[in-house]
C-alpha positions in Angstrom: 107.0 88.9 118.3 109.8 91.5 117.6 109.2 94.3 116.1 112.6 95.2 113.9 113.3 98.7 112.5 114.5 99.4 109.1 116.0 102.8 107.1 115.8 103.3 103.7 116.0 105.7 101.4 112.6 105.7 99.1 113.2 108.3 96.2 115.6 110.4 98.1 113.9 110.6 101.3 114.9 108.8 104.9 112.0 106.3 105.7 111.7 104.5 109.0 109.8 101.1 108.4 108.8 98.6 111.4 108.4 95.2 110.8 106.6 92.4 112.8 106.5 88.6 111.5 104.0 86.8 112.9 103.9 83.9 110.7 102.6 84.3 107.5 101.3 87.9 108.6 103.2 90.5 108.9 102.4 93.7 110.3 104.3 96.9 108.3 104.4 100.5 110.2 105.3 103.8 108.3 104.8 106.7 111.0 101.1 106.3 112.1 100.2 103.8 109.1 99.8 100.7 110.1 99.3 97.4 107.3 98.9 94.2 108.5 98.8 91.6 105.3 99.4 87.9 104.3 102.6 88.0 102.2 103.4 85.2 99.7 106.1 84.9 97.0 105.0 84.2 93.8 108.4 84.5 92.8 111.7 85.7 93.2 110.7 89.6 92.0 107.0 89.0 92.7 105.0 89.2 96.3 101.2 89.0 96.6 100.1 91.2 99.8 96.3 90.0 100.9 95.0 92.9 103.3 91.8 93.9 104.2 89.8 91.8 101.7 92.0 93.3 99.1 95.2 91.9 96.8 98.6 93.5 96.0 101.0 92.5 93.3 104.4 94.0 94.2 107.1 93.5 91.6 110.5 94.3 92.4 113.9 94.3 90.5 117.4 94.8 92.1 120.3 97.1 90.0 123.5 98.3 91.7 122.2 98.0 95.2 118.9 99.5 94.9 115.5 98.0 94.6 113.0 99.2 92.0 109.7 98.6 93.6 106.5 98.6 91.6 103.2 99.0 92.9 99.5 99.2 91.0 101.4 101.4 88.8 103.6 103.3 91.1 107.5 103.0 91.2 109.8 103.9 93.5 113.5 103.5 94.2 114.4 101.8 97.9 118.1 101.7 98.9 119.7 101.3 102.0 119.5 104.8 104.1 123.4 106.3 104.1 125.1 106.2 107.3 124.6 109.7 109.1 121.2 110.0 107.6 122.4 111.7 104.7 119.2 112.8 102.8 120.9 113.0 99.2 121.2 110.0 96.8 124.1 107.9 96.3 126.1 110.0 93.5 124.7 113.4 94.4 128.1 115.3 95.2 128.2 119.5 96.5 129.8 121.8 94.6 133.0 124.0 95.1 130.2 127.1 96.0 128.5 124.5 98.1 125.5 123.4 95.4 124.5 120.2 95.9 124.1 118.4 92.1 121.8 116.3 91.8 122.4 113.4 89.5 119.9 110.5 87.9 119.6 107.1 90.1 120.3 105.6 86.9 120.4 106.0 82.8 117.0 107.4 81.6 115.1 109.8 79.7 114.0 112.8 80.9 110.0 113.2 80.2 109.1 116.2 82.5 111.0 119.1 83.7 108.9 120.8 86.9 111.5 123.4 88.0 113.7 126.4 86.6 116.8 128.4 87.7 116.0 130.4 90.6 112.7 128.6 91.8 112.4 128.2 96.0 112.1 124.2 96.6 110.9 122.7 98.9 112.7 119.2 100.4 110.6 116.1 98.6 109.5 118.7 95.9 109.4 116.8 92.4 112.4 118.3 90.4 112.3 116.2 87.2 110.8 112.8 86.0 113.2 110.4 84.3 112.2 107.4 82.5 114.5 104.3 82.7 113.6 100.7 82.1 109.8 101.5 80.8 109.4 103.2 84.7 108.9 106.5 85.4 111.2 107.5 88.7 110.5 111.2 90.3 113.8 112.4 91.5 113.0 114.8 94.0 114.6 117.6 96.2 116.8 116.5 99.6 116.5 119.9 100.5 114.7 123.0 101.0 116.7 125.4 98.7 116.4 127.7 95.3 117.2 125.9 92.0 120.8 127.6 90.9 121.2 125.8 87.5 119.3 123.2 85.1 122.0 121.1 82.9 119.0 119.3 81.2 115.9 119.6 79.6 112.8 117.4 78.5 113.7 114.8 76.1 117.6 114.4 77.3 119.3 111.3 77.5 121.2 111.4 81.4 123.1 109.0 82.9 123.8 108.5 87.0 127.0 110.8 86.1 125.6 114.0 84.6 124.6 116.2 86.7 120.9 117.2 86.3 120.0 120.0 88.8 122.3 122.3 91.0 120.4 123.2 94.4 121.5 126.1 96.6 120.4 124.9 100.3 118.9 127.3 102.6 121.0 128.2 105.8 
């Protein structure tokens, strides 16, 4: 069996996942985790994972080229990884001083606010929690930086063209 290679970008951040088919198992590696499970579609935004005596419902839903993915509770955002690795999401844009502004993946609500101007961040850090379409999505820092301006606060309406957080990236 072939093991096949795959880059996404999973709430801002470059993952490498390996895939093996091996019939109706298939055998998922993140780094050193390893998941081998019985995969069936329930339907077409609903997979069953069976692994180690256990069950997963998965429920996934497609916007704009990215994949909302749900899991016992948890969400995350899965698109295709930029070409050049770029660690930023589609629509974040730098600056004339260089910032980079980070923008919403899409239209929300923001329900928690975990930074302010001129705190150090760390890349992967939790900036802000928006909520859009009754899931809450964590948009998080590309970067290791200090936070140069916020242009939102808790209980804002954003959309994927404001931009929420400007991010000064250390050299």
């Amino acid at each position: 069996m072939n093991l096949m290679e795959f880059e996404f970008l999973v709430d801002g951040a470059i993952r490498t996942i390996g895939l093996e088919n091996r019939g109706r198992t298939f055998v998922f590696r993140d780094g050193e985790n390893v998941l081998e499970a019985d995969v069936r579609r329930v339907s077409a935004n609903e997979l069953l994972f069976h692994f180690g005596g256990r069950t997963a419902r998965i429920y996934l839903t497609r916007d704009a080229g990215r994949t909302l993915v749900s899991v016992a509770g948890r969400e995350f955002i899965v698109t295709e990884a930029p070409q050049g690795h770029a660690t930023s999401l589609k629509g974040d844009e730098k600056t004339s001083e260089g910032n980079l502004r980070i923008k919403a993946p899409m239209p929300g609500k923001v329900i928690k606010l975990s930074v302010g101007e001129g705190d150090e961040v760390r890349r992967n850090q939790t900036l802000l929690i928006v909520e859009a379409m009754k899931m809450e999505n964590e948009i998080q820092s590309p970067v290791d930086g200090m936070i140069k301006k916020v242009h939102t606060a808790v209980g804002d309406f954003v959309d994927s063209e404001k931009p929420l957080i400007e991010i000064e990236a250390k050299k």
